[in-house]
Phi, psi and omega in degrees: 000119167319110146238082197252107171279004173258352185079000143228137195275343161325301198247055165042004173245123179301133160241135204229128214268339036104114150262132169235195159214132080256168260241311182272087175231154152292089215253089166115316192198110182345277141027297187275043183287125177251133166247308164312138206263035153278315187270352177280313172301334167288318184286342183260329160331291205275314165315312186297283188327319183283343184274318196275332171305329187284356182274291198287333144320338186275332193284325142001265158343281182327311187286327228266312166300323201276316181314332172283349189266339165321312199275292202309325182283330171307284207284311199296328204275318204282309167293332159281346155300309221277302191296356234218330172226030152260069212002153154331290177310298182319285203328322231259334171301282210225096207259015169048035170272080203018119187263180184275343193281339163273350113349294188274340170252019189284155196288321176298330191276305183264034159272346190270318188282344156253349150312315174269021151269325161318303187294296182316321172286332163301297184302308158354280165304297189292330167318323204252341148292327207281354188277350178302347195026054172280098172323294202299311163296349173281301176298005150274340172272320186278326177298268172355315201268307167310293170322311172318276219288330150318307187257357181228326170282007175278337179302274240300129210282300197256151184254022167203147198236115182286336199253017164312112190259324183261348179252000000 
């Protein structure tokens, strides 16, 4: 049974609500129809890759966070050593404290904040493949994900990840 709700029947794959399986699906975006089981296998390949690269952002992310809490514990040390040797009065005047606004431009802070746009739009993304509910693209995201974490989670300092969108 046929559910093409845009009206076009041109381009020949049902979309079925369904878990199923064959070659002709609609992967993300109308634009992207693999009809071909060449193209379906290049497309469950590359599904695959992005699941484990998206495992390997997350461990990514992480080294990036602990290096900003490095550095941030570096420089708050260093200003309290500075302050520390200033009068009362200086101290109670100019109390030399970081603002947040130096923080938030910190060069780590937005390499963090586009990495977690990168991650949010991937998790995203691999959501709305497992919705095609194609057995073969589901098992390219969870197998991926499984392999991702093979190779990146045994690094990874914490073993629950609070900031985690799909799991």
């Amino acid at each position: 049974m046929e559910h093409n709700h845009g009206g076009d029947s041109d381009e020949g794959c049902p979309m079925i609500m369904t878990f199923h399986v064959g070659n002709c699906e609609a992967i993300l975006f109308k634009q992207f129809t693999v009809k071909t089981v060449e193209q379906f296998v290049a497309a469950v390949l590359v599904i695959f890759l992005i699941s484990i690269g998206y495992e390997g952002l997350k461990f990514w992310r992480e080294k990036l966070f602990n290096d900003y809490v490095a550095e941030t514990a570096t420089v708050c040390s260093s200003i309290k050593a500075s302050t520390s040797e200033l009068t009362s009065e200086q101290n109670k005047r100019n109390p030399n404290k970081t603002s947040i606004r130096q923080f938030i431009t910190h060069k780590l802070h937005l390499a963090q904040t586009l990495l977690h746009f990168v991650q949010v739009t991937l998790s995203y993304c691999l959501m709305l493949i497992i919705m095609t509910f194609n057995v073969w693209l589901v098992l390219a995201v969870i197998l991926g994900a499984a392999v991702g974490y093979f190779f990146f989670g045994w690094i990874r300092q914490r073993s629950i990840d609070v900031a985690e969108h799909c799991h």
